[in-house]
mmCIF entry with sequence, helices, sheets and N, C-alpha, C, O atoms, coordinates in Angstrom:
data_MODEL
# 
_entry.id   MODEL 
# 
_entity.id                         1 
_entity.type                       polymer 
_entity.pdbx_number_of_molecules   1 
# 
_entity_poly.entity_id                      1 
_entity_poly.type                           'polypeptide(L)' 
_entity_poly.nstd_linkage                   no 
_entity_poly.nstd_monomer                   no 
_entity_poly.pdbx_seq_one_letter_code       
;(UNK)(UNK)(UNK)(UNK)(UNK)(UNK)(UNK)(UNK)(UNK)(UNK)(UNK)(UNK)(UNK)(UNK)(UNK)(UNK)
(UNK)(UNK)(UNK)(UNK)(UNK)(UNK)(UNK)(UNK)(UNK)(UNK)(UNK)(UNK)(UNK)(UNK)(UNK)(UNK)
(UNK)(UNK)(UNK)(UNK)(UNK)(UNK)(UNK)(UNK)(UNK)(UNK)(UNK)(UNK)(UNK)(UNK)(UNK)(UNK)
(UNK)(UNK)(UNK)(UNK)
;
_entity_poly.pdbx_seq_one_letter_code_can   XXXXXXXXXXXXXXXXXXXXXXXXXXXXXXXXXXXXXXXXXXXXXXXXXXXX 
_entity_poly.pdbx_strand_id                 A 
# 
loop_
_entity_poly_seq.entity_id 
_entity_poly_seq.num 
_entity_poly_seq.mon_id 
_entity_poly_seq.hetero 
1 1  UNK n 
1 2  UNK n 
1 3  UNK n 
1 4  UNK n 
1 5  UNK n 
1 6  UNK n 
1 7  UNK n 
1 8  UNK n 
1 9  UNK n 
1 10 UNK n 
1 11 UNK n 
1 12 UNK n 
1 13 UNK n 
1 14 UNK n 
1 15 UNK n 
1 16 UNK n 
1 17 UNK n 
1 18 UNK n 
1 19 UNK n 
1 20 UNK n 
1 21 UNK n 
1 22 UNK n 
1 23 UNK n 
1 24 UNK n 
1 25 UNK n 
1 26 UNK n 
1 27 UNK n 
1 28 UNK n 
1 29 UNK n 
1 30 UNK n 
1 31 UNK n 
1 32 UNK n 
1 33 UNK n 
1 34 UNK n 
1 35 UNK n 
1 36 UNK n 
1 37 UNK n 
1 38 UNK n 
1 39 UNK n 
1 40 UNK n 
1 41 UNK n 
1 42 UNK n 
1 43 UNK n 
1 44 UNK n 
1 45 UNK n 
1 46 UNK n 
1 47 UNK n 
1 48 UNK n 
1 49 UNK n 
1 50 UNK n 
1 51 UNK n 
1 52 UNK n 
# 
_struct_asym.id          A 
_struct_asym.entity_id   1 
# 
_struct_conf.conf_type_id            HELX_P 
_struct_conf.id                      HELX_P1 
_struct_conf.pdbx_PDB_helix_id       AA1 
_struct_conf.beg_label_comp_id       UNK 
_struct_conf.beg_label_asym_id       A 
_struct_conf.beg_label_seq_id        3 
_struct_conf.pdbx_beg_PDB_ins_code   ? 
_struct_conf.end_label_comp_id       UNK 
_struct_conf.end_label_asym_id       A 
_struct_conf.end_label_seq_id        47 
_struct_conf.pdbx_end_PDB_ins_code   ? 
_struct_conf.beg_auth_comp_id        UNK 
_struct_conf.beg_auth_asym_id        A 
_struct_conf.beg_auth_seq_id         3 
_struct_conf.end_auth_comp_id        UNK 
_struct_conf.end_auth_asym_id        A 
_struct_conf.end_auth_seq_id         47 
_struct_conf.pdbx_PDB_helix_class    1 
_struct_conf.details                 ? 
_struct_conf.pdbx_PDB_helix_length   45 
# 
_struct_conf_type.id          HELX_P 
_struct_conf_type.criteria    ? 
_struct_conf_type.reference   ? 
# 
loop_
_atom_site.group_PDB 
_atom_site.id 
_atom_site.type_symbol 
_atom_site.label_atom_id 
_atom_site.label_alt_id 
_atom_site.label_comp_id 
_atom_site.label_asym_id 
_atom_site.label_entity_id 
_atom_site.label_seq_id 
_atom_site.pdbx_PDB_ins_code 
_atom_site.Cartn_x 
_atom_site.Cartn_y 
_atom_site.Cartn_z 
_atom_site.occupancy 
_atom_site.B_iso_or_equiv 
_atom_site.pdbx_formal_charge 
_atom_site.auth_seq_id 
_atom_site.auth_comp_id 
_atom_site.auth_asym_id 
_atom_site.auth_atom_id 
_atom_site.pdbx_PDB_model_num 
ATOM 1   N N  . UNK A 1 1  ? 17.999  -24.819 -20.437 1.00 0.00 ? 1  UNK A N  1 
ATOM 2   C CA . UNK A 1 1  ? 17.756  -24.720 -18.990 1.00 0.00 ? 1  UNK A CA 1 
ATOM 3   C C  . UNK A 1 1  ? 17.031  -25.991 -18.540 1.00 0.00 ? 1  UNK A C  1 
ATOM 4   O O  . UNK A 1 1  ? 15.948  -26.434 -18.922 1.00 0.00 ? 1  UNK A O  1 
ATOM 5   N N  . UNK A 1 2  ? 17.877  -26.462 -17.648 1.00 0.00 ? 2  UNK A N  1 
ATOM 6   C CA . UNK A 1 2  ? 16.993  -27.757 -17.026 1.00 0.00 ? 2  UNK A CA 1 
ATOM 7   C C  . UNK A 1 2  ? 15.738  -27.532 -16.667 1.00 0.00 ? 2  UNK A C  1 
ATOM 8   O O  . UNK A 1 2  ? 15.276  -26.409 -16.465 1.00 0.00 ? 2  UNK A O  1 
ATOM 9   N N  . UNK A 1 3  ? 15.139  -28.561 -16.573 1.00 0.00 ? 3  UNK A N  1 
ATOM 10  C CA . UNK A 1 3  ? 13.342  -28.142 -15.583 1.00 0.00 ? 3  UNK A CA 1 
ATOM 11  C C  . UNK A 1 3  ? 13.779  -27.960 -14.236 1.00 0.00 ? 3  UNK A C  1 
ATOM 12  O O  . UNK A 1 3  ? 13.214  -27.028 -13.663 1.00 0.00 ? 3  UNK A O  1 
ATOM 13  N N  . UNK A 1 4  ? 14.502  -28.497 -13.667 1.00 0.00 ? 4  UNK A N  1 
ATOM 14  C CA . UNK A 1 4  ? 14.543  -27.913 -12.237 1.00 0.00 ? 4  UNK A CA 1 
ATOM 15  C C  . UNK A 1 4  ? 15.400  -26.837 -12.189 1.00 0.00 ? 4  UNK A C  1 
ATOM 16  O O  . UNK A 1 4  ? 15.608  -26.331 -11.087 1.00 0.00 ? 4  UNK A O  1 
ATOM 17  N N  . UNK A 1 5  ? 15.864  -26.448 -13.034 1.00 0.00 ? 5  UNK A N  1 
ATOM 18  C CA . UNK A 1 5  ? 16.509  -24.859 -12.790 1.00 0.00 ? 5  UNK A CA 1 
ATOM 19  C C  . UNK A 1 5  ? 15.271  -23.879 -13.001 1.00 0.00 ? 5  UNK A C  1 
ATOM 20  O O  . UNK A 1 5  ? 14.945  -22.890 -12.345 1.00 0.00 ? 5  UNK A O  1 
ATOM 21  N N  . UNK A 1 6  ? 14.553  -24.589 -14.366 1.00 0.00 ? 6  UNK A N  1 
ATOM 22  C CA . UNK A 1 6  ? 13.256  -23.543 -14.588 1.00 0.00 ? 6  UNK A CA 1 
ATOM 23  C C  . UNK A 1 6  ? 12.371  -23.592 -13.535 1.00 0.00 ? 6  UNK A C  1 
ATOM 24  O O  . UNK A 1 6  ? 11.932  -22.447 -13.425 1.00 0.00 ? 6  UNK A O  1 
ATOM 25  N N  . UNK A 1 7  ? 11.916  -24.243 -12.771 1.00 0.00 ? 7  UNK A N  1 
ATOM 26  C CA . UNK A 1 7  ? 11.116  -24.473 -11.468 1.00 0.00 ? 7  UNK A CA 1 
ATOM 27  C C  . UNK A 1 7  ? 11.714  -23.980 -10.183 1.00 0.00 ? 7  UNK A C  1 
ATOM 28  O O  . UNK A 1 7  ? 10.988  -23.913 -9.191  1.00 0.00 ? 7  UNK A O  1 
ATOM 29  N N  . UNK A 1 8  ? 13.137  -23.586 -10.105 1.00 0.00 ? 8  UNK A N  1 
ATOM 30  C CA . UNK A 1 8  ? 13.415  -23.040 -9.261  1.00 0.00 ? 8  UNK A CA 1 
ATOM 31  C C  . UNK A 1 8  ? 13.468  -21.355 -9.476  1.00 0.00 ? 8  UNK A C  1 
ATOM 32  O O  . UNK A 1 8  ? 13.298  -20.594 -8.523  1.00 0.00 ? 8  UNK A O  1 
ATOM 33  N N  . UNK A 1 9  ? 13.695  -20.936 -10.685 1.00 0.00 ? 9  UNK A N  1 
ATOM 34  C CA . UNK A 1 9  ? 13.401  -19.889 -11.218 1.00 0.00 ? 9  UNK A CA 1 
ATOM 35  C C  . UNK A 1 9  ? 12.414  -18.992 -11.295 1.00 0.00 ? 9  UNK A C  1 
ATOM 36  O O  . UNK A 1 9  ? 12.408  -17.783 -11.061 1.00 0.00 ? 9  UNK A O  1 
ATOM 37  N N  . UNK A 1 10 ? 11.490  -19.807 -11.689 1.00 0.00 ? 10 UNK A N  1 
ATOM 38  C CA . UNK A 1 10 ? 9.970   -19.871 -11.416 1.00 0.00 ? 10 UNK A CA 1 
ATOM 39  C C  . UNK A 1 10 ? 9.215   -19.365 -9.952  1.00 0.00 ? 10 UNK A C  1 
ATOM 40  O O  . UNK A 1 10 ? 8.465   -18.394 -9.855  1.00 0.00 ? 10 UNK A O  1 
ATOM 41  N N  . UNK A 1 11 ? 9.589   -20.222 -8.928  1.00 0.00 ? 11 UNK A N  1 
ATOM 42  C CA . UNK A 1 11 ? 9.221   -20.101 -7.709  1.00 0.00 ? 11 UNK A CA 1 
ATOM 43  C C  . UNK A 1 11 ? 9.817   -19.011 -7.193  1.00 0.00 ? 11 UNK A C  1 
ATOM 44  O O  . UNK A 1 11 ? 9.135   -18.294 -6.460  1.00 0.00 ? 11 UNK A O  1 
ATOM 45  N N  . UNK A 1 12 ? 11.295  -18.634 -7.480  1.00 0.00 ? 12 UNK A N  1 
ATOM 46  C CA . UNK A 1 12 ? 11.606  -17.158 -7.180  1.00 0.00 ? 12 UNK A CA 1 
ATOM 47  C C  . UNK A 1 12 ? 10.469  -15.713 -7.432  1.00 0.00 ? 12 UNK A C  1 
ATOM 48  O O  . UNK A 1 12 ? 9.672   -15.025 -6.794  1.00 0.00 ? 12 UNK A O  1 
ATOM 49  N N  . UNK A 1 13 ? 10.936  -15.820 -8.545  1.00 0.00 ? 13 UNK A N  1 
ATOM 50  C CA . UNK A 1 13 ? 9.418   -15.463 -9.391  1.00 0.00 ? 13 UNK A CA 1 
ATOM 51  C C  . UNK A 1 13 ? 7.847   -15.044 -8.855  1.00 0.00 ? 13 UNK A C  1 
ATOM 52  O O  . UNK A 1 13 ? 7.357   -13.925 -9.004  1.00 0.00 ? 13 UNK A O  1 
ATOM 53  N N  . UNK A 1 14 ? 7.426   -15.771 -8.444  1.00 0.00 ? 14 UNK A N  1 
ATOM 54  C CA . UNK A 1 14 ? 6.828   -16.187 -7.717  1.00 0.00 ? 14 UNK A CA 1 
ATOM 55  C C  . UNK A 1 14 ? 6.487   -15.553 -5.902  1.00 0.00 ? 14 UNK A C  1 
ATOM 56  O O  . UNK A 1 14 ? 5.684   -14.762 -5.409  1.00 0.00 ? 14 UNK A O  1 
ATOM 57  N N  . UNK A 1 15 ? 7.249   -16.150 -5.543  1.00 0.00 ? 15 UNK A N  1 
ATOM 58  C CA . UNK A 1 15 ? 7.902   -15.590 -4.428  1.00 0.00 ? 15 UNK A CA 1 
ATOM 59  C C  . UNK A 1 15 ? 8.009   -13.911 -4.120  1.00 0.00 ? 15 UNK A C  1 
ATOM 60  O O  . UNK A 1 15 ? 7.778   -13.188 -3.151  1.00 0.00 ? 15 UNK A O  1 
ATOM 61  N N  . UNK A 1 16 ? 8.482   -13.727 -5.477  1.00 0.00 ? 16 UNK A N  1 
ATOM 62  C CA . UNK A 1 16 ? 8.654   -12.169 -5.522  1.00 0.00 ? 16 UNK A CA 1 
ATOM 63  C C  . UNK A 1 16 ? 7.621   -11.222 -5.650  1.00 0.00 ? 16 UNK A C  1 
ATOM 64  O O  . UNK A 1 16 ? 7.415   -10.226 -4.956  1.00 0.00 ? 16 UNK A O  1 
ATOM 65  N N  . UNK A 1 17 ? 6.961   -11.672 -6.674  1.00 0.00 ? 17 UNK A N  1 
ATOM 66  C CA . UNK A 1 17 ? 5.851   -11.549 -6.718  1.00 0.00 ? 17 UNK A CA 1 
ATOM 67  C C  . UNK A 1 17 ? 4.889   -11.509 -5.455  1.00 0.00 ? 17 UNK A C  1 
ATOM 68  O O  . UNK A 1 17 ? 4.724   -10.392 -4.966  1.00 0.00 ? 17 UNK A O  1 
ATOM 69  N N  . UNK A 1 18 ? 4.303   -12.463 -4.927  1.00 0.00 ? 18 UNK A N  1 
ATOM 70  C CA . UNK A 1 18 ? 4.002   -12.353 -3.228  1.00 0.00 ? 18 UNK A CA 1 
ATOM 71  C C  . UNK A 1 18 ? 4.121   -11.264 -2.216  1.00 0.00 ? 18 UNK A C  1 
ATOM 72  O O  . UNK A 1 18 ? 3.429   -10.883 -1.272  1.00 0.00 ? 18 UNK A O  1 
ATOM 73  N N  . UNK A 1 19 ? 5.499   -10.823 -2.874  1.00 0.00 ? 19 UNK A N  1 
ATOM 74  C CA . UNK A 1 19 ? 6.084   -9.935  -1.880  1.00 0.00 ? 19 UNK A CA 1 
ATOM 75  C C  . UNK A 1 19 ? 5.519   -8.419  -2.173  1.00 0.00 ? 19 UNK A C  1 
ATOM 76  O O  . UNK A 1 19 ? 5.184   -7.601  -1.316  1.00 0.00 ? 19 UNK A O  1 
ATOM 77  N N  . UNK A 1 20 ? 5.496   -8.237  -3.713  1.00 0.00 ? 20 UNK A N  1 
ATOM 78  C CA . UNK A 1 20 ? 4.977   -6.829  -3.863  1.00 0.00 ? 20 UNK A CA 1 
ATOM 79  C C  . UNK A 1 20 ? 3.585   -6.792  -3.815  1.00 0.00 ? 20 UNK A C  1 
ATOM 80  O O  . UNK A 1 20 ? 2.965   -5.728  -3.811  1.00 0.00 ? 20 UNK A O  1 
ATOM 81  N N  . UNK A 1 21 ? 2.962   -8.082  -3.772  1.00 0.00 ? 21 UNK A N  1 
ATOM 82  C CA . UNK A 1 21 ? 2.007   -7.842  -3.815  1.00 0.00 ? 21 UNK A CA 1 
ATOM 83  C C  . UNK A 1 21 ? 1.329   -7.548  -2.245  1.00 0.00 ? 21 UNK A C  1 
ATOM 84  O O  . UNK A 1 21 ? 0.235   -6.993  -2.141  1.00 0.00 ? 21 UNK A O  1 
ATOM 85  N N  . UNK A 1 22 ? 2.131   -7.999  -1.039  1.00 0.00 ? 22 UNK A N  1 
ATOM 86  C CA . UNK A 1 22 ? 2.070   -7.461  -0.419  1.00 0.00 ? 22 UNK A CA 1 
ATOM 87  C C  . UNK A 1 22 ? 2.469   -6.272  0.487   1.00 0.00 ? 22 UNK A C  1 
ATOM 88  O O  . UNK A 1 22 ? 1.976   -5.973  1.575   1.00 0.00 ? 22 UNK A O  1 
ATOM 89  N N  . UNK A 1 23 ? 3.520   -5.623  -0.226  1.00 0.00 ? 23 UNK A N  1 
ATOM 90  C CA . UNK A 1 23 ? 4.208   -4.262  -0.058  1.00 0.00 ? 23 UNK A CA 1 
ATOM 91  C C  . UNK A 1 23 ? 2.650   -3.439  -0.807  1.00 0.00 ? 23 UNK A C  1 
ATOM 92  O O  . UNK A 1 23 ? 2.214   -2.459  -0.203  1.00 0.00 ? 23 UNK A O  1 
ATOM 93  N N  . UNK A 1 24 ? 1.968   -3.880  -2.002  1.00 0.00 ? 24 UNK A N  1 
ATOM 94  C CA . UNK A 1 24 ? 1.181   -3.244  -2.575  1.00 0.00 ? 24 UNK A CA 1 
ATOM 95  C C  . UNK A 1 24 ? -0.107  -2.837  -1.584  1.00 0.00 ? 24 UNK A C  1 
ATOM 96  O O  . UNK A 1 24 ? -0.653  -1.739  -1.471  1.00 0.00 ? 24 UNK A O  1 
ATOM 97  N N  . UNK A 1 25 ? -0.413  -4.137  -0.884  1.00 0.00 ? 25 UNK A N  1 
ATOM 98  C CA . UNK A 1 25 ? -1.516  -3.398  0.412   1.00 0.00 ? 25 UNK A CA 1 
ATOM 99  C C  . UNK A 1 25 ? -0.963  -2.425  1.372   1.00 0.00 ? 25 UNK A C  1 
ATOM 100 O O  . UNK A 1 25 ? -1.455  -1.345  1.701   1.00 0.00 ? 25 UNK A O  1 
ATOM 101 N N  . UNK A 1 26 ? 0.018   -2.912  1.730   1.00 0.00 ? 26 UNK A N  1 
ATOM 102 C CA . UNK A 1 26 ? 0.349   -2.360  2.960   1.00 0.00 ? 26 UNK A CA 1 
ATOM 103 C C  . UNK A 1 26 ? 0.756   -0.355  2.176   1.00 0.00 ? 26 UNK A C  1 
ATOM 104 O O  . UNK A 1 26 ? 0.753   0.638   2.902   1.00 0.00 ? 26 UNK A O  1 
ATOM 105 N N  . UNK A 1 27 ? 0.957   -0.327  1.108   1.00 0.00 ? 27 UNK A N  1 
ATOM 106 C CA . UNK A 1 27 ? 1.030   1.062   0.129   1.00 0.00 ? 27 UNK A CA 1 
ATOM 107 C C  . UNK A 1 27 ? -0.528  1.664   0.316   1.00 0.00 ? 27 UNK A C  1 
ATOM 108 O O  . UNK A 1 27 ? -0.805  2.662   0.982   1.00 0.00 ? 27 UNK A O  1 
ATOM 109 N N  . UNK A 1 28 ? -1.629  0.696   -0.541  1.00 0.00 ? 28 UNK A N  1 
ATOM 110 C CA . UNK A 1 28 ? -2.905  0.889   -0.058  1.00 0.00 ? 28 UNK A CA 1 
ATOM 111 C C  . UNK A 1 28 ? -3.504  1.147   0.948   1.00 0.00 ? 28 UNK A C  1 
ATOM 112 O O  . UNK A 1 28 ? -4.487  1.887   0.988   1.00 0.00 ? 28 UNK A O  1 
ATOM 113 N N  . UNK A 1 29 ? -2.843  0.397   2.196   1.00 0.00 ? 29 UNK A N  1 
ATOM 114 C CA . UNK A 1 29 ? -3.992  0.634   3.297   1.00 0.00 ? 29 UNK A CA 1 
ATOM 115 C C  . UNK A 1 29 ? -2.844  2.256   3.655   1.00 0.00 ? 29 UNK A C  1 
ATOM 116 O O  . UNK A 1 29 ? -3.676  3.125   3.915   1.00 0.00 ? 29 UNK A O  1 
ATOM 117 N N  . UNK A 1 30 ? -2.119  2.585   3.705   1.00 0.00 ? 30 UNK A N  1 
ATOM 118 C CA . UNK A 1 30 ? -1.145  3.860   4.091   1.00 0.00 ? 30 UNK A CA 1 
ATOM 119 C C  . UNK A 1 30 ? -2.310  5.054   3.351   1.00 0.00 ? 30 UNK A C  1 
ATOM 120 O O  . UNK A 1 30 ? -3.063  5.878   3.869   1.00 0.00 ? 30 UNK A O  1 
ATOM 121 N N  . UNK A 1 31 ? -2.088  4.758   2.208   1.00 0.00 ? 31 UNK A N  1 
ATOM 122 C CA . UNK A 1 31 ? -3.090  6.057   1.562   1.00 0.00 ? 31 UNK A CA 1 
ATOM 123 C C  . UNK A 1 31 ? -3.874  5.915   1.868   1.00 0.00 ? 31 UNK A C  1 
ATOM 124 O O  . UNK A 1 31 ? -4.172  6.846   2.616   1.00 0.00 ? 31 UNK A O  1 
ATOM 125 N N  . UNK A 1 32 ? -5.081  4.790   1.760   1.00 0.00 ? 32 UNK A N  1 
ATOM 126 C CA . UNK A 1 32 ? -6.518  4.878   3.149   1.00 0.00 ? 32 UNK A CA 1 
ATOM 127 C C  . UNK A 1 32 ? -6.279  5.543   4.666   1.00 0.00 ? 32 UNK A C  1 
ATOM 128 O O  . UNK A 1 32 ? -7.140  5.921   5.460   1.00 0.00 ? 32 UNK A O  1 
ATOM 129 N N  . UNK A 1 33 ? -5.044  5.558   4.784   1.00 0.00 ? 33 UNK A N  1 
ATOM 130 C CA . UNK A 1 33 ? -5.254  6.494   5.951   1.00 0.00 ? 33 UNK A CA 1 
ATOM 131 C C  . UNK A 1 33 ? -4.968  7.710   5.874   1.00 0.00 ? 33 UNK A C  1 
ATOM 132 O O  . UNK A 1 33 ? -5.662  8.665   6.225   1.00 0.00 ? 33 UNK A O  1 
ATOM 133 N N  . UNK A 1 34 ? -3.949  7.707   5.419   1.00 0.00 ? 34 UNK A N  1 
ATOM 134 C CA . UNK A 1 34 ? -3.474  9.411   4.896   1.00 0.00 ? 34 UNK A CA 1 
ATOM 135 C C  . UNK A 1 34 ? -5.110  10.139  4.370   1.00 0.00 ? 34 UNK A C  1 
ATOM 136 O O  . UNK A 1 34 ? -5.466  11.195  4.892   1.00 0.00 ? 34 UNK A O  1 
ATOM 137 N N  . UNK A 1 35 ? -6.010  9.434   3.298   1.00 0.00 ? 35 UNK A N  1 
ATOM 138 C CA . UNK A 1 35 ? -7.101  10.235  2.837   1.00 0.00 ? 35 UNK A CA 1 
ATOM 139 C C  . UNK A 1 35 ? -8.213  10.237  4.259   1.00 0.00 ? 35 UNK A C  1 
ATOM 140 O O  . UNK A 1 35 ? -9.113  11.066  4.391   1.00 0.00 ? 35 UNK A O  1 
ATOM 141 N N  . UNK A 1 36 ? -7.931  9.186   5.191   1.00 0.00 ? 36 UNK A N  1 
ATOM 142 C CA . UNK A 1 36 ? -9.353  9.072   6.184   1.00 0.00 ? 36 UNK A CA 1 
ATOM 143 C C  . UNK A 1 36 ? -8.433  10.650  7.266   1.00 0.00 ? 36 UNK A C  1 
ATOM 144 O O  . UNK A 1 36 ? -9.034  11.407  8.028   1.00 0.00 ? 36 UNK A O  1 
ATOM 145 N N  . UNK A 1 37 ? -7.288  10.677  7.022   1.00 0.00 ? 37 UNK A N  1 
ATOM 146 C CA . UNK A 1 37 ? -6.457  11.722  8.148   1.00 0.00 ? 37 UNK A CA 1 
ATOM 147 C C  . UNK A 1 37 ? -6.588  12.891  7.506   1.00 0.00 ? 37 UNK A C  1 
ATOM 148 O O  . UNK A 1 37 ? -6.707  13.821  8.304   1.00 0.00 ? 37 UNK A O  1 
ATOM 149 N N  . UNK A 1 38 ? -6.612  13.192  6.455   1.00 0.00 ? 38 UNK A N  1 
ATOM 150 C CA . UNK A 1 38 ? -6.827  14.119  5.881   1.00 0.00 ? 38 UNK A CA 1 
ATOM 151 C C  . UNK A 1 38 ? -8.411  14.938  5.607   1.00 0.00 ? 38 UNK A C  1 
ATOM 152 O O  . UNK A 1 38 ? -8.654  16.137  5.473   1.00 0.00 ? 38 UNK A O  1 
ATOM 153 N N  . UNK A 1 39 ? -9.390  13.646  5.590   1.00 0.00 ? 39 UNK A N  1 
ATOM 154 C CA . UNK A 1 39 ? -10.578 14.462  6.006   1.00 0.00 ? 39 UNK A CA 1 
ATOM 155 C C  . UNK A 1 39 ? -11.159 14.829  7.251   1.00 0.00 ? 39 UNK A C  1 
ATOM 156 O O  . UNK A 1 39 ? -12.050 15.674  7.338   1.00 0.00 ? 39 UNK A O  1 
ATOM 157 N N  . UNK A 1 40 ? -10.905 14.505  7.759   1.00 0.00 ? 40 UNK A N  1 
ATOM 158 C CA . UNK A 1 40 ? -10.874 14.322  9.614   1.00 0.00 ? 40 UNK A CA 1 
ATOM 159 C C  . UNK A 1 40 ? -10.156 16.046  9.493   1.00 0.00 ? 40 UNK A C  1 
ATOM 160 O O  . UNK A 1 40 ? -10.637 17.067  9.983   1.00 0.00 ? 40 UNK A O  1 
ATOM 161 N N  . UNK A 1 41 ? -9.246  15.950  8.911   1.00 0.00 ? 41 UNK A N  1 
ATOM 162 C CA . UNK A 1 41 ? -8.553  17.493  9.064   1.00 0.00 ? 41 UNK A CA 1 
ATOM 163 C C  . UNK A 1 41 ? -9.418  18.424  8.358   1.00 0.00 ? 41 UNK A C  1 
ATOM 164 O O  . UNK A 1 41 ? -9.716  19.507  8.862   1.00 0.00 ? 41 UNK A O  1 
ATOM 165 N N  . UNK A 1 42 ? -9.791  18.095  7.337   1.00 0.00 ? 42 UNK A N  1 
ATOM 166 C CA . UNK A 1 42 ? -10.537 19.345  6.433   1.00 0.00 ? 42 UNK A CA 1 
ATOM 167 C C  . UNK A 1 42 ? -11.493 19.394  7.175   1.00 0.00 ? 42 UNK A C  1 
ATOM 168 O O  . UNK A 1 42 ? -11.812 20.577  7.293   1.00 0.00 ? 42 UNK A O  1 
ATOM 169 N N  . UNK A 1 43 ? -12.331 18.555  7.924   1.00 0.00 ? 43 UNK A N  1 
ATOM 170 C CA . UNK A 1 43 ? -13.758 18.543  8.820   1.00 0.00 ? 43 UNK A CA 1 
ATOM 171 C C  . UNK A 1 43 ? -14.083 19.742  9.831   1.00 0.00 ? 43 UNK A C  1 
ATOM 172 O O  . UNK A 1 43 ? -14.993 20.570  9.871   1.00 0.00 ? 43 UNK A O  1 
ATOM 173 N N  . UNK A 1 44 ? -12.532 19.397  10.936  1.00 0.00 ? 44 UNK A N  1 
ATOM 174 C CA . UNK A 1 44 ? -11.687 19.962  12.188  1.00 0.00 ? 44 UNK A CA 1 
ATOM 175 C C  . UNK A 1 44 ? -12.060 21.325  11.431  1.00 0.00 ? 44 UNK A C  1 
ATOM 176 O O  . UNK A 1 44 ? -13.103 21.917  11.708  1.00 0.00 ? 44 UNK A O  1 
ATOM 177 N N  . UNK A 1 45 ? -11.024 21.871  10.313  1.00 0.00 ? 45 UNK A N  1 
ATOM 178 C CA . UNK A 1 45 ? -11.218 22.844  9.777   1.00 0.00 ? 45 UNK A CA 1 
ATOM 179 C C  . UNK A 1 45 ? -12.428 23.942  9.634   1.00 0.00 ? 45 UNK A C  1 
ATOM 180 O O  . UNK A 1 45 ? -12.508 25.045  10.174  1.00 0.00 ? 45 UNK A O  1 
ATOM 181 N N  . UNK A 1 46 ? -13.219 23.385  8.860   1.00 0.00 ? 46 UNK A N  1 
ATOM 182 C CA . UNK A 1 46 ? -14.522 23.660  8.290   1.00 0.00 ? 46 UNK A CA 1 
ATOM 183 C C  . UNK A 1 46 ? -14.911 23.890  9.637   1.00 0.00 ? 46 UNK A C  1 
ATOM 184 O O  . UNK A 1 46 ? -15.152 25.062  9.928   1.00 0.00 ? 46 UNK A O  1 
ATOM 185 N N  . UNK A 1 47 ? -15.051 22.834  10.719  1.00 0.00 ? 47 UNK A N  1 
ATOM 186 C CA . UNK A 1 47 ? -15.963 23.038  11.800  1.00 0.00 ? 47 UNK A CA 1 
ATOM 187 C C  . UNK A 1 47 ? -15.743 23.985  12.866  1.00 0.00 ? 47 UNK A C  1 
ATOM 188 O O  . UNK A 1 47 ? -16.499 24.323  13.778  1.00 0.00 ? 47 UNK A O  1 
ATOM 189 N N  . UNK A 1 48 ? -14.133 24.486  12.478  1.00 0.00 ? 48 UNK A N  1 
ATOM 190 C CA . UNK A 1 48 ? -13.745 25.596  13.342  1.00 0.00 ? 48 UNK A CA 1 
ATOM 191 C C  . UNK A 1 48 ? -14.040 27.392  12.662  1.00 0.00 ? 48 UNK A C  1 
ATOM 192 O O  . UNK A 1 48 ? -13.828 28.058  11.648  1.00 0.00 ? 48 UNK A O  1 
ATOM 193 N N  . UNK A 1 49 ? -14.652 27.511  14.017  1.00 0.00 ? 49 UNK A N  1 
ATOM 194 C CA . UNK A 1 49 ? -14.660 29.111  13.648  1.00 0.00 ? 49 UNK A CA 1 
ATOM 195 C C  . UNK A 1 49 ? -13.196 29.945  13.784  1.00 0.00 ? 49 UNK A C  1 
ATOM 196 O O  . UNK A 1 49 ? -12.617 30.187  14.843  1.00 0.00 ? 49 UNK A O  1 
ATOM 197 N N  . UNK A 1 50 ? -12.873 30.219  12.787  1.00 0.00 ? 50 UNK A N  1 
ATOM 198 C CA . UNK A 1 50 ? -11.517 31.470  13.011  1.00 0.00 ? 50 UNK A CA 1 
ATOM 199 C C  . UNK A 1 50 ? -11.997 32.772  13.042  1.00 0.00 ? 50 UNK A C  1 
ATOM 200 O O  . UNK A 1 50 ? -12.878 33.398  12.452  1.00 0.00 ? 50 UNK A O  1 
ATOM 201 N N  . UNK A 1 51 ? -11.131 33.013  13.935  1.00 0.00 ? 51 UNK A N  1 
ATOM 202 C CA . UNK A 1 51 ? -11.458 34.850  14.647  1.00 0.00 ? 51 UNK A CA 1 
ATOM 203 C C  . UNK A 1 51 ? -10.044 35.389  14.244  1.00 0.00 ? 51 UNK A C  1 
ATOM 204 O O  . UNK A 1 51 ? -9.069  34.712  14.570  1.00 0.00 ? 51 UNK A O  1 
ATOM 205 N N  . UNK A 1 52 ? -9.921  36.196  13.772  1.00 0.00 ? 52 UNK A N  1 
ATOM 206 C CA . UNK A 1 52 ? -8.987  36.979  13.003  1.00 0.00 ? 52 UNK A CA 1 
ATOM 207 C C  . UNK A 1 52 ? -9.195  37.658  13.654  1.00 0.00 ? 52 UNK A C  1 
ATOM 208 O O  . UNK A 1 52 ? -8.660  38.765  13.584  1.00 0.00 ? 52 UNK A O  1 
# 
């Protein structure tokens, strides 16, 4: 493999990388909200009186 095939290879690579790594926050900050939405709900809950 030439060096500039490996360097273009590379930078794909690379590149790709970048990418999940930012699919990986944007995964992270989703479940930071789902858990901040979800206690907000259990709170609501708790803080409500039910009358049966």
């Amino acid at each position: 493999m030439s060096d500039t095939r490996l360097c273009s290879e590379l930078d794909k690579i690379w590149k790709k990388q970048a990418e999940l790594k930012e699919k990986e926050k944007i995964i992270q900050h989703i479940r930071s909200l789902r858990y901040q939405q979800n206690n907000w709900f259990n709170e609501e809950i708790n803080s409500t009186e039910l009358h049966f």
